[in-house]
Backbone bond lengths (Angstrom), bond angles and torsions (degrees), N, CA, C in turn:
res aa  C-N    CA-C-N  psi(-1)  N-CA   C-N-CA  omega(-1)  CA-C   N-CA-C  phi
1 X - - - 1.476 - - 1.521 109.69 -
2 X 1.218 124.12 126.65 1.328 121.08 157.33 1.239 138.40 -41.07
3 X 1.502 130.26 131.19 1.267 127.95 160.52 1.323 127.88 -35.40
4 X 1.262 118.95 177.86 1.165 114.93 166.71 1.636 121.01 -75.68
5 X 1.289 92.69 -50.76 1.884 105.93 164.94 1.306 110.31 -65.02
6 X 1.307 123.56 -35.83 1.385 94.58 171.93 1.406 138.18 -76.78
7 X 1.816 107.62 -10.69 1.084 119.14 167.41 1.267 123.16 -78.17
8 X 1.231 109.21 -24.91 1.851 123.88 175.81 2.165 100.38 -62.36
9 X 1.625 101.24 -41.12 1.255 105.00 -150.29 2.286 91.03 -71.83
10 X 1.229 105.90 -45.62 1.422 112.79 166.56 1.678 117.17 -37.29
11 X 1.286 110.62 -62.30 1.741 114.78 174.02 1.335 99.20 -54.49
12 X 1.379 112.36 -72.74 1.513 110.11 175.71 2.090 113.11 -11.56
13 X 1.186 83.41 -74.88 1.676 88.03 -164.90 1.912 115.97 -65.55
14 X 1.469 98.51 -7.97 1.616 94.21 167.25 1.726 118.73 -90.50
15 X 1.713 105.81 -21.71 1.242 117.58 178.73 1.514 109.84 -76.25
16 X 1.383 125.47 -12.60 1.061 118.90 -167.15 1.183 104.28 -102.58
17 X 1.778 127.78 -0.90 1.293 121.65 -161.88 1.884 84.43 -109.61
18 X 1.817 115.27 -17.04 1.663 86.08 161.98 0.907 137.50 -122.06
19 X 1.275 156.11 -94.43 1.587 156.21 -179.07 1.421 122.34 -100.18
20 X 1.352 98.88 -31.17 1.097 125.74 177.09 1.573 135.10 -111.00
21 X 1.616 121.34 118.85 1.286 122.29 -145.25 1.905 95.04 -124.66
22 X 1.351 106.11 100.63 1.692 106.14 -177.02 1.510 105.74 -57.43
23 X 1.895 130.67 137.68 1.168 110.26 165.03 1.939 98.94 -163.62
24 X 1.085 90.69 -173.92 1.489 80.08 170.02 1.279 134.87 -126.20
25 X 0.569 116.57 -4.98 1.517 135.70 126.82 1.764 133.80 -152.72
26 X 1.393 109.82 155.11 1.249 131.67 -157.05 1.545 127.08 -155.58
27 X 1.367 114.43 127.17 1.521 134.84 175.39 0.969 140.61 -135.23
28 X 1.409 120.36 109.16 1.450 124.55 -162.17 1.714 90.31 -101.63
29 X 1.659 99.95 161.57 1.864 117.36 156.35 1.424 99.73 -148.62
30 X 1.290 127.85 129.25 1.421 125.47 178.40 2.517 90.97 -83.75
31 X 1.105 80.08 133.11 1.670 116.17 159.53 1.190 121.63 -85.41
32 X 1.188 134.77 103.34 1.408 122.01 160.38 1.624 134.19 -97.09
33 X 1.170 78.31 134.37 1.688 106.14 -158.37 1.549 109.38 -106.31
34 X 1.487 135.99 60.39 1.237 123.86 172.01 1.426 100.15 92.95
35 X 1.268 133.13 -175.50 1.065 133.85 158.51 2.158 124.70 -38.63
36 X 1.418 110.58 -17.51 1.538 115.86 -177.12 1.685 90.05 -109.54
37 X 0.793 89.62 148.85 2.052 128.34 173.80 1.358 118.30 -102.20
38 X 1.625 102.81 89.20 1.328 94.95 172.22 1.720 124.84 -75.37
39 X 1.264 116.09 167.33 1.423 107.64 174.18 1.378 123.90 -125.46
40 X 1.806 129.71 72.97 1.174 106.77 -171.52 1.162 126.22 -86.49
41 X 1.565 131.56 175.77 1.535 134.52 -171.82 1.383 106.80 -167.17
42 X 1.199 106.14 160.01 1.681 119.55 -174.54 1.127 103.32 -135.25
43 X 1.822 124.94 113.13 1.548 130.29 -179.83 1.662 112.92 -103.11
44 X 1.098 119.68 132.38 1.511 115.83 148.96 1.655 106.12 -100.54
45 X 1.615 76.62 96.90 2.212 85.10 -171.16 1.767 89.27 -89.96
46 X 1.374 110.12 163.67 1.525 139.48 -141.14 1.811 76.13 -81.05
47 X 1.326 136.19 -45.78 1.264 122.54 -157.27 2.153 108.89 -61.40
48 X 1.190 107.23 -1.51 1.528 112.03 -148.51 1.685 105.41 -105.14
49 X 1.587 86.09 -25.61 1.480 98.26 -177.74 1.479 108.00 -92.88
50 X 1.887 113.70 23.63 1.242 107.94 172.03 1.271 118.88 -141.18
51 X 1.705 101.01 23.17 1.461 125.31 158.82 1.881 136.79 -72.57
52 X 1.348 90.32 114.79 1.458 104.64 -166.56 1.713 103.88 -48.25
53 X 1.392 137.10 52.69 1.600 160.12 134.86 1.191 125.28 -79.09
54 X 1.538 105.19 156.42 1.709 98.80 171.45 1.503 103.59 -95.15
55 X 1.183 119.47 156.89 0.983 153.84 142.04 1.890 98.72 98.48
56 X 1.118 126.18 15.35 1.582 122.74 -152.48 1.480 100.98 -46.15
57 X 1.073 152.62 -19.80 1.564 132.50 -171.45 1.181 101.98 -66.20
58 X 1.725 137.17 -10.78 1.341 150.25 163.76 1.562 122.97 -58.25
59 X 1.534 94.63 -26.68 1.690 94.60 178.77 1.617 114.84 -115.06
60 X 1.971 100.55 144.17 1.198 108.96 -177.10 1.686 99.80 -125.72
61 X 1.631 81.98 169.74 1.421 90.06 178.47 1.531 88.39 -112.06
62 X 1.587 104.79 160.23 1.525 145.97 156.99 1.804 119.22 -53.83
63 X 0.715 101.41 125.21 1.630 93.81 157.14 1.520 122.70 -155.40
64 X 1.120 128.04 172.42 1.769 127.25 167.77 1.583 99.79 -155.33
65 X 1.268 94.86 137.79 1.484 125.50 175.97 1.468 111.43 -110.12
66 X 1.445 96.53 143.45 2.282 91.63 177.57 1.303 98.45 52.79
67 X 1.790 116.99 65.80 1.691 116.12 153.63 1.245 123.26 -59.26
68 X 1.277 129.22 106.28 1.670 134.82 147.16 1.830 98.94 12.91
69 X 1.744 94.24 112.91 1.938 86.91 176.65 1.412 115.29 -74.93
70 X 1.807 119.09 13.45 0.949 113.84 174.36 1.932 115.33 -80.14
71 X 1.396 99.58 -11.03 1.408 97.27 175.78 1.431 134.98 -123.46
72 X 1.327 117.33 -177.10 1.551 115.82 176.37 0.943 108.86 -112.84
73 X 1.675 124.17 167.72 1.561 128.69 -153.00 1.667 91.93 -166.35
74 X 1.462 110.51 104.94 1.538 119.18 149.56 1.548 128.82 -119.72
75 X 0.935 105.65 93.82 1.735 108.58 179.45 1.831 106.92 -165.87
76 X 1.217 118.11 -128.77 1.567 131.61 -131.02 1.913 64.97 -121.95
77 X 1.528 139.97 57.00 1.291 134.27 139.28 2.148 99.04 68.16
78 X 1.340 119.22 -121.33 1.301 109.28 178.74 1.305 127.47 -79.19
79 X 1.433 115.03 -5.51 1.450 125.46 166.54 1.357 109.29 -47.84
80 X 1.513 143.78 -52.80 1.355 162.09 -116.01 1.749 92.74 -94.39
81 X 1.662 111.26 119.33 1.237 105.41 164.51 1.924 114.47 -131.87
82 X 1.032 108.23 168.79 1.634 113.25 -175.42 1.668 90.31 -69.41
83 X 1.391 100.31 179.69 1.310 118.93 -169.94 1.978 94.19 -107.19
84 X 1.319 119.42 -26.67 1.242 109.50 172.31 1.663 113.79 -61.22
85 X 1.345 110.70 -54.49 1.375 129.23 174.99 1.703 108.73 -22.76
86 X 1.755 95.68 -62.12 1.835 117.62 -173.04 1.214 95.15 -47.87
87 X 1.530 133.52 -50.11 1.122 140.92 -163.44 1.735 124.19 -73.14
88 X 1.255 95.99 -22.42 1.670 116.71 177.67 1.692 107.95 -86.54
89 X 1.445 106.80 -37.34 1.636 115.38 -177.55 1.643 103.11 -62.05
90 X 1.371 109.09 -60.54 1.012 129.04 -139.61 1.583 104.19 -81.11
91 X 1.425 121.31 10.22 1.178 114.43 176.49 1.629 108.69 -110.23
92 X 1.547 97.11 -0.80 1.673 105.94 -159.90 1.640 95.93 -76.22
93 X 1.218 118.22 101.99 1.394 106.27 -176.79 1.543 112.65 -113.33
94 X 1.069 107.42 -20.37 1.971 100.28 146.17 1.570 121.35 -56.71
95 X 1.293 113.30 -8.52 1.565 100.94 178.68 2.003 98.32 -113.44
96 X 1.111 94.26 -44.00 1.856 97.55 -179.26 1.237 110.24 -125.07
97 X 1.529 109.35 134.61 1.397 127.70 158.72 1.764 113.68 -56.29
98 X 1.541 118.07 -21.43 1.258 113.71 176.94 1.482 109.57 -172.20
99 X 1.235 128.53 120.90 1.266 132.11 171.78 1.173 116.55 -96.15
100 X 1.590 152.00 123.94 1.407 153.56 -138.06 1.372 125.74 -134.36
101 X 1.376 143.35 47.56 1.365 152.40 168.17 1.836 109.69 -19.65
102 X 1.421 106.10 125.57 1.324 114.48 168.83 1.146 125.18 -150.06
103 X 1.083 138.08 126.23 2.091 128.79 -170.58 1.864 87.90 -131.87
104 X 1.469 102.87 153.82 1.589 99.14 177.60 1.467 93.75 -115.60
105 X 1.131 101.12 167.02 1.713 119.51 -153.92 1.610 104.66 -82.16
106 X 1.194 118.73 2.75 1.575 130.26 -171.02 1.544 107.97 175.97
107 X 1.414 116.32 137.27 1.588 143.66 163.33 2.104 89.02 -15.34
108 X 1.592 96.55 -70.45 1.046 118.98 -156.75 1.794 106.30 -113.20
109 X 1.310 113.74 -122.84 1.953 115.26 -170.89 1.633 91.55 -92.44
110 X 1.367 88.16 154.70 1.215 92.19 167.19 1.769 116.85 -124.91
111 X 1.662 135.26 155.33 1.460 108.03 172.34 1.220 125.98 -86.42
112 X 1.761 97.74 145.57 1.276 107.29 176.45 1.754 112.59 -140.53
113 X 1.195 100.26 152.16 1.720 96.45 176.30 1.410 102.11 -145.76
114 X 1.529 110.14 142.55 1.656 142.03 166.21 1.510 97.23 -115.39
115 X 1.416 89.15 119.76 1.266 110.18 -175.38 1.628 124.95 26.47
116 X 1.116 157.06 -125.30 1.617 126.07 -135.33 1.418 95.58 -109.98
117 X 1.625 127.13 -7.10 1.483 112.09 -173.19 1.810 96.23 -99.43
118 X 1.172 97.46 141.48 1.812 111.17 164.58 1.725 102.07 -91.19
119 X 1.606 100.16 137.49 1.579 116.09 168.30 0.887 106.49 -133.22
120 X 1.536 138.05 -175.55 1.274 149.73 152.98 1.850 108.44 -112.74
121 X 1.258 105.20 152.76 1.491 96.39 179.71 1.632 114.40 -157.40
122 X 0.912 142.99 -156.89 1.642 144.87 178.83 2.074 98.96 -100.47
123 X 1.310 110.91 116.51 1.599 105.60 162.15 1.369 92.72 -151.68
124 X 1.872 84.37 163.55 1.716 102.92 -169.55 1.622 88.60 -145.90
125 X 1.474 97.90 145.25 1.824 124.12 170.00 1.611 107.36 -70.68
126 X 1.274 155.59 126.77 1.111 135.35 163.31 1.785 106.68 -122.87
127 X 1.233 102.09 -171.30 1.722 108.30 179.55 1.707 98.06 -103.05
128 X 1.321 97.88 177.36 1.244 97.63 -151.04 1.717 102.17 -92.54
129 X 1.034 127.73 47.02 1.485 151.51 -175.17 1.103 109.48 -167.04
130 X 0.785 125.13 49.02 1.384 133.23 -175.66 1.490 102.61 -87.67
131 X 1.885 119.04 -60.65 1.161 145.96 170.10 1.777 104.34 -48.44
132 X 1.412 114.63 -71.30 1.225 124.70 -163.16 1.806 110.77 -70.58
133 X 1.403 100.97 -29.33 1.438 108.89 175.59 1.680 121.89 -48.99
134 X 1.519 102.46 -51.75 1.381 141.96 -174.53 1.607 99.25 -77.65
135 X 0.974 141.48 -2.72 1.467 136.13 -145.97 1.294 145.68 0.08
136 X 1.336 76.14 55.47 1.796 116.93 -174.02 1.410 117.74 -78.59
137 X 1.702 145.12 114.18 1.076 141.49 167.48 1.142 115.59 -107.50
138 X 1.097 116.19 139.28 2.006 130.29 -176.66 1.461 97.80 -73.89
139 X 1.018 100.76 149.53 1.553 113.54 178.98 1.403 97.51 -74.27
140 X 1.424 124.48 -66.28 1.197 139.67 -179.82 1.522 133.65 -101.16
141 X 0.988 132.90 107.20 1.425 134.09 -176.78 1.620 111.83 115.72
142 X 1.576 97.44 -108.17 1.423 127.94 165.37 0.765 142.60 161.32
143 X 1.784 143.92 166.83 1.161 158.60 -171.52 2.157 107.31 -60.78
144 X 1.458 96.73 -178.00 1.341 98.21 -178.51 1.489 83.97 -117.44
145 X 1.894 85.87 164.78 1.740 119.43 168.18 1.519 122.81 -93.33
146 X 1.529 92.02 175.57 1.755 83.96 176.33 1.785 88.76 -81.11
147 X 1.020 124.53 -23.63 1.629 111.29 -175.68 1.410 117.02 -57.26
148 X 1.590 103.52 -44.88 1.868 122.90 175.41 1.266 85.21 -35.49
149 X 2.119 129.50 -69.06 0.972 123.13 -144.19 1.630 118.20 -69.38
150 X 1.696 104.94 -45.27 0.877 97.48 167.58 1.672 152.61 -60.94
151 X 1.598 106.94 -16.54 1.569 133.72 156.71 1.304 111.24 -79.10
152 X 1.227 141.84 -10.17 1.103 143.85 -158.66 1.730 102.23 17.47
153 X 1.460 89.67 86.15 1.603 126.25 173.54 1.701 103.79 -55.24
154 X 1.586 121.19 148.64 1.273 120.86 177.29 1.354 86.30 -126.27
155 X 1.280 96.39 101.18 1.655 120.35 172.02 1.062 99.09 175.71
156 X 1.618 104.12 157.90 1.739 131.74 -129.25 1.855 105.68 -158.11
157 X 1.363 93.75 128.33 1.724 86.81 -169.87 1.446 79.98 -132.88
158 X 1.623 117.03 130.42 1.475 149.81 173.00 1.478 121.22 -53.26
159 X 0.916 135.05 123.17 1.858 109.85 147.49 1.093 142.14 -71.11
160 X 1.114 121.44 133.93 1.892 109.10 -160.37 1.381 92.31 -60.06
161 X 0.977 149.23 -101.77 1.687 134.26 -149.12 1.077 129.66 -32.44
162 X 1.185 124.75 -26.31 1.525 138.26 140.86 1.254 126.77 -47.76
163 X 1.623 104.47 -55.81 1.834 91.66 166.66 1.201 133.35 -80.27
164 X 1.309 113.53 26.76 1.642 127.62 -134.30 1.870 83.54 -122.79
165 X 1.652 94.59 -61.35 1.090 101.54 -150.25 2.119 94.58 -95.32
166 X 1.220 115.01 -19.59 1.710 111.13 -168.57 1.465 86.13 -109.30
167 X 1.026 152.16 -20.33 1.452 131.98 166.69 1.696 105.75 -136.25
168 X 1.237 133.79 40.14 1.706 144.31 127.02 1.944 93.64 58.76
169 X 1.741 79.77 48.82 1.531 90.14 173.43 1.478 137.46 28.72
170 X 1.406 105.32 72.87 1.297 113.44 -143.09 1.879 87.65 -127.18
171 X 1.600 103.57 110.02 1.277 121.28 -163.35 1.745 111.49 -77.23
172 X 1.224 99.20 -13.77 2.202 97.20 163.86 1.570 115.90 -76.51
173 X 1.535 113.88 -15.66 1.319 109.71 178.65 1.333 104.37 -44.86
174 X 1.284 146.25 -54.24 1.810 127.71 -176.12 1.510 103.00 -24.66
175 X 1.561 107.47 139.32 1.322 119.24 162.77 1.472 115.70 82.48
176 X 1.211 112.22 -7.56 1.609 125.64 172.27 1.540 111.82 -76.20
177 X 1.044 133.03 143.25 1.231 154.49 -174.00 1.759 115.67 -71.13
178 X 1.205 112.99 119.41 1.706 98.15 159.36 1.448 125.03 -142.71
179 X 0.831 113.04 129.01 1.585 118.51 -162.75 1.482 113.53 -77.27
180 X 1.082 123.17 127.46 1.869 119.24 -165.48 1.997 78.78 -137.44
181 X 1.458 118.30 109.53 1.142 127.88 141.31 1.999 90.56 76.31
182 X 1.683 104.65 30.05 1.243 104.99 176.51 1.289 125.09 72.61
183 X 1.261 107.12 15.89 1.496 116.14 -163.23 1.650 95.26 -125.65
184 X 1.253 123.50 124.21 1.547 132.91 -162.64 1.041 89.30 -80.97
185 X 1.760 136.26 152.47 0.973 155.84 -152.24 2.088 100.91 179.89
186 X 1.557 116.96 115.86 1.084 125.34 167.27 1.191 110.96 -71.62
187 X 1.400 111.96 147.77 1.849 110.02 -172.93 1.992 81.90 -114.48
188 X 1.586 91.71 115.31 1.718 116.16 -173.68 1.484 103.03 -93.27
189 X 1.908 123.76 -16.98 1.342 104.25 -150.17 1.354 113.77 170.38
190 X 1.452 131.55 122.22 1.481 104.48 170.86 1.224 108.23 -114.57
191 X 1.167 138.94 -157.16 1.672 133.61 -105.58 1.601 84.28 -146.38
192 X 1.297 160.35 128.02 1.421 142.33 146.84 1.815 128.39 -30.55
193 X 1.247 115.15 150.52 1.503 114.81 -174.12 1.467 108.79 -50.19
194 X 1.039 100.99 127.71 2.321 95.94 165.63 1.257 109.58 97.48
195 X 1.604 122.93 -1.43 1.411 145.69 169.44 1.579 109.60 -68.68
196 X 1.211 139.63 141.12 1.283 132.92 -164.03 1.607 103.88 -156.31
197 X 1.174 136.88 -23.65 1.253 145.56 -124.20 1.592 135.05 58.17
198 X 1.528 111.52 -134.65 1.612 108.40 -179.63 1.134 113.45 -152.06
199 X 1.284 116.56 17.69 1.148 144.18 -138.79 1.999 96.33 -89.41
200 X 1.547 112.44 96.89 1.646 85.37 -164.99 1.847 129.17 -85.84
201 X 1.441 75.19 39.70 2.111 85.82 174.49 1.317 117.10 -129.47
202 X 1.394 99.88 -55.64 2.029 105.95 177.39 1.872 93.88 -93.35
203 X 1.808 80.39 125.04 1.586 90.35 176.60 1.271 122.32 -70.41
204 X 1.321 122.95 11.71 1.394 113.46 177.58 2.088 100.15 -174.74
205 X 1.565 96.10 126.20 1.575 82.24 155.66 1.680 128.25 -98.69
206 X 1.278 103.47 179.16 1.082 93.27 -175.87 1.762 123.25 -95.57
207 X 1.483 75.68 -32.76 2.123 94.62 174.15 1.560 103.24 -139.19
208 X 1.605 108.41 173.14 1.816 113.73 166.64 1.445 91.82 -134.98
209 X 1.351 100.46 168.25 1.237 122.01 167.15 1.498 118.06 -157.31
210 X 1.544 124.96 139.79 1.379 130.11 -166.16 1.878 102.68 -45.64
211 X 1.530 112.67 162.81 1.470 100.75 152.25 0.897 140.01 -68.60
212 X 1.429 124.65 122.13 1.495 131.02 -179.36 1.192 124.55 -85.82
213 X 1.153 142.12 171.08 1.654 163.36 111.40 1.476 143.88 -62.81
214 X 1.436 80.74 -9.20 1.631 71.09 176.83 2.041 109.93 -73.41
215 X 1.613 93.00 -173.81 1.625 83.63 -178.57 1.772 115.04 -101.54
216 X 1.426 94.02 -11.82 1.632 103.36 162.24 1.490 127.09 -58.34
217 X 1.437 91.92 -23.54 1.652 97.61 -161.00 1.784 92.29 -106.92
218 X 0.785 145.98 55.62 1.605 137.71 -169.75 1.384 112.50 -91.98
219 X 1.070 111.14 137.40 2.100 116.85 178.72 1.852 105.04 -42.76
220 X 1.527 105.94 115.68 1.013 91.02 172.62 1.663 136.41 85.18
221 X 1.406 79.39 6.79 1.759 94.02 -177.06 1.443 99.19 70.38
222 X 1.447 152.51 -25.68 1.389 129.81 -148.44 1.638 94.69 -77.35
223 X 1.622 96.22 153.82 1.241 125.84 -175.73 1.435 92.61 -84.66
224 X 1.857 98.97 121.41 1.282 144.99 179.10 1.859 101.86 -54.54
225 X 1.100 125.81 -5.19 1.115 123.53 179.36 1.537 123.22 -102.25
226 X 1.660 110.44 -15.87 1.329 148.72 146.76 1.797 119.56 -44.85
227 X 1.860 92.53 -84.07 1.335 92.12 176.81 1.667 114.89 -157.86
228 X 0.969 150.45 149.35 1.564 136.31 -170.22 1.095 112.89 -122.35
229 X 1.299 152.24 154.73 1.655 140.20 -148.72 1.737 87.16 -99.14
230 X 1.303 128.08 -19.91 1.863 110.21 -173.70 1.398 108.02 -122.16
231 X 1.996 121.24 10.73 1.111 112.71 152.63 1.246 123.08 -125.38
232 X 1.622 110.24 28.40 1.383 103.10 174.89 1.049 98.14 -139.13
233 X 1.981 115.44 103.72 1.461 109.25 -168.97 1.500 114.64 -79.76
234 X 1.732 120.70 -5.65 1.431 116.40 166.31 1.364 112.52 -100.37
235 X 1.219 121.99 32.42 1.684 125.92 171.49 2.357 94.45 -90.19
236 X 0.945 110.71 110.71 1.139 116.95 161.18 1.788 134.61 -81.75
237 X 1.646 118.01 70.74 1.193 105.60 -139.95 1.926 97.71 -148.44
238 X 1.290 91.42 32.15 1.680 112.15 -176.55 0.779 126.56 -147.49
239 X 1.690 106.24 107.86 1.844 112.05 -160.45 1.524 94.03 -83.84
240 X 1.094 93.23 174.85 1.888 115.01 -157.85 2.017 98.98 -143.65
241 X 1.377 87.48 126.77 1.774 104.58 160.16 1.371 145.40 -130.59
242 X 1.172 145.82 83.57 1.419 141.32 -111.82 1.679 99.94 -117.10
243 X 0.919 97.17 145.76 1.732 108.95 -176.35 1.507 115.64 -123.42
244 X 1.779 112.57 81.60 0.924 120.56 165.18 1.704 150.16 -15.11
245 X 1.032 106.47 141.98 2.045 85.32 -173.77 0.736 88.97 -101.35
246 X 1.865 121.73 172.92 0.876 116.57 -138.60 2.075 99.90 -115.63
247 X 0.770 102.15 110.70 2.195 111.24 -166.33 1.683 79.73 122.13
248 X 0.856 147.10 12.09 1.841 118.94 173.09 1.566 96.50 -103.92
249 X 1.411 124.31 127.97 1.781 144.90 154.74 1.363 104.18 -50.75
250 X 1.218 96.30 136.77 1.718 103.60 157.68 1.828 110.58 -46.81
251 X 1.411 98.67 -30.75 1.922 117.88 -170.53 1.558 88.67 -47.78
252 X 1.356 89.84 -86.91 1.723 104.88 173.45 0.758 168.04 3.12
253 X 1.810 92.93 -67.41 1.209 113.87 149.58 1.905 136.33 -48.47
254 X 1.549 83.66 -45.94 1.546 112.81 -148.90 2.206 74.45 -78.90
255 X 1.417 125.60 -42.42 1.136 104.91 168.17 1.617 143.01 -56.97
256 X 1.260 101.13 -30.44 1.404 123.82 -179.49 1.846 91.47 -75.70
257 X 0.859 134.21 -47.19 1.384 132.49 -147.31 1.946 112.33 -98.08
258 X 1.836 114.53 -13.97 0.713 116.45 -155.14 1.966 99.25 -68.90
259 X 1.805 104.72 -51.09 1.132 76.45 -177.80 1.435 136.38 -113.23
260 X 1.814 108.15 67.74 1.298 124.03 178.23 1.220 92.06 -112.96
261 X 1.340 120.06 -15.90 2.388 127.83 -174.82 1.668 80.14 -71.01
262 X 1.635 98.81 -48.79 1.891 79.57 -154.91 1.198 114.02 -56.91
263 X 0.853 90.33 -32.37 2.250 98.67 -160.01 1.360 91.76 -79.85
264 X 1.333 140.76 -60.00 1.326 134.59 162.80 2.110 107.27 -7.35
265 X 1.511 76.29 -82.83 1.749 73.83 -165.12 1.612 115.11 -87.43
266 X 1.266 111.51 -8.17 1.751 89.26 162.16 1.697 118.75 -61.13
267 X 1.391 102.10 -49.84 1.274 121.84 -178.97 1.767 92.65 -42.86
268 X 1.046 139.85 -68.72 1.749 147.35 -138.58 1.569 85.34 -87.91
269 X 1.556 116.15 -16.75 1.835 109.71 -173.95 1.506 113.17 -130.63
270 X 1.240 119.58 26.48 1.606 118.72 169.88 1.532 98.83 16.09
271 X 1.324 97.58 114.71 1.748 97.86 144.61 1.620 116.87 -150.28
272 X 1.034 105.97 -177.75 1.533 102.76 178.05 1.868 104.77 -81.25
273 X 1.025 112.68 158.97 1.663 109.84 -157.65 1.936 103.20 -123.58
274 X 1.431 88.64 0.93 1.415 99.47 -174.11 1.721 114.29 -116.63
């Protein structure tokens, strides 16, 4: 039988394919961007307020509608933001205590192997608050830094049901090796029970890992020859989660923030303005 989140995460993904997007609250302002209209908004959609965190009615998600035709967009449809954008949010610290970048490493599984058997499994890239943003503590080990993020650290923090159930919770795993796409990755940490990620399609990952660069590891599986999440500032392909302060509105926010979005993404999307 399904969870509850996982049943939320199912509706989720049929509501998103129509017109209509269930949430609990929501704010759009169209931007204009050149001749195209962007549309950004900040949701606290119903799946968030059932995340094993404190305070979740605090966190929203990102979105943009009517992307700039100067760019491309692979991810979760209007969720999908540039990496300049992440960078414009994420400094706003009168509006959020923490803004949270994450892309998963494939549509679907990605490979990985511990020691001699190859699997495929659920992983996602995050920023380096990802853990601390969320106010999330590992049972065991630990979370990543903004340094992890900024080195793009090769280290790997578990999900407990995963380590629970593919290695029978076995507390020496710290410091063990795991290979995601052949690429060594230290296992730093796993995740506390009831931890899942934020991920708003696959109800649960299985591991994280800081953002990378290499070209093996690319948002989304796309081939690095395409587009790369830190050299293609009009590749739109990095969902975003924001962690409200605490007296700031979604209203508010989305006012305070509108025109640091613009300048964010005109800047990352040249267009003519006339």
């Amino acid at each position: 039988m399904l969870s509850v989140a996982q049943g939320l995460r199912c509706t989720l993904r049929q509501l998103a394919k129509s017109s209509v997007f269930t949430s609990v609250s929501i704010l759009t302002i169209a931007l204009g961007i050149g001749a195209n209209t962007a549309i950004f908004s900040v949701m606290n959609a119903v799946l968030l307020h059932f995340l094993p965190v404190p305070n979740p009615q605090q966190l929203v998600y990102f979105h943009l509608k009517n992307q700039p035709l100067s760019t491309s967009q692979t991810g979760y449809g209007d969720m999908s933001m540039s990496l300049p954008v992440f960078e414009a949010m994420r400094i706003r610290q009168e509006v959020f205590t923490d803004v949270i970048g994450f892309a998963p490493l494939a549509f679907e599984k990605v490979a990985v192997r511990i020691g001699a058997e190859p699997e495929e499994t659920l992983g996602e890239m995050v920023s380096g608050n990802f853990f601390s943003g969320l106010q999330v503590q590992p049972i065991l080990g630990r979370g990543f830094t903004l340094k992890d993020e900024s080195t793009h650290a090769p280290i790997a923090v578990l999900n407990y049901a995963w380590w629970k159930s593919r290695f029978a919770g076995d507390k020496d795993i710290l410091g063990r090796t795991i290979y995601v796409k052949g690429i060594p990755f230290m296992i730093a940490g796993i995740a506390p029970p009831g931890f899942n990620g934020v991920d708003p399609v696959h109800s649960a990952m299985d591991f994280w890992i800081p953002l990378q660069v290499r070209p093996e590891l690319n948002a989304w599986g796309t081939p690095s020859t395409d587009h790369t999440l830190y050299g293609s500032q009009n590749w739109l392909a990095m969902l975003m989660l924001g962690r409200l302060r605490p007296g700031v509105s979604p209203q508010q926010a989305l006012a305070q923030l509108t025109p640091a979005f613009q300048n964010a993404l005109a800047n990352a999307s040249p267009v003519d303005p006339h």
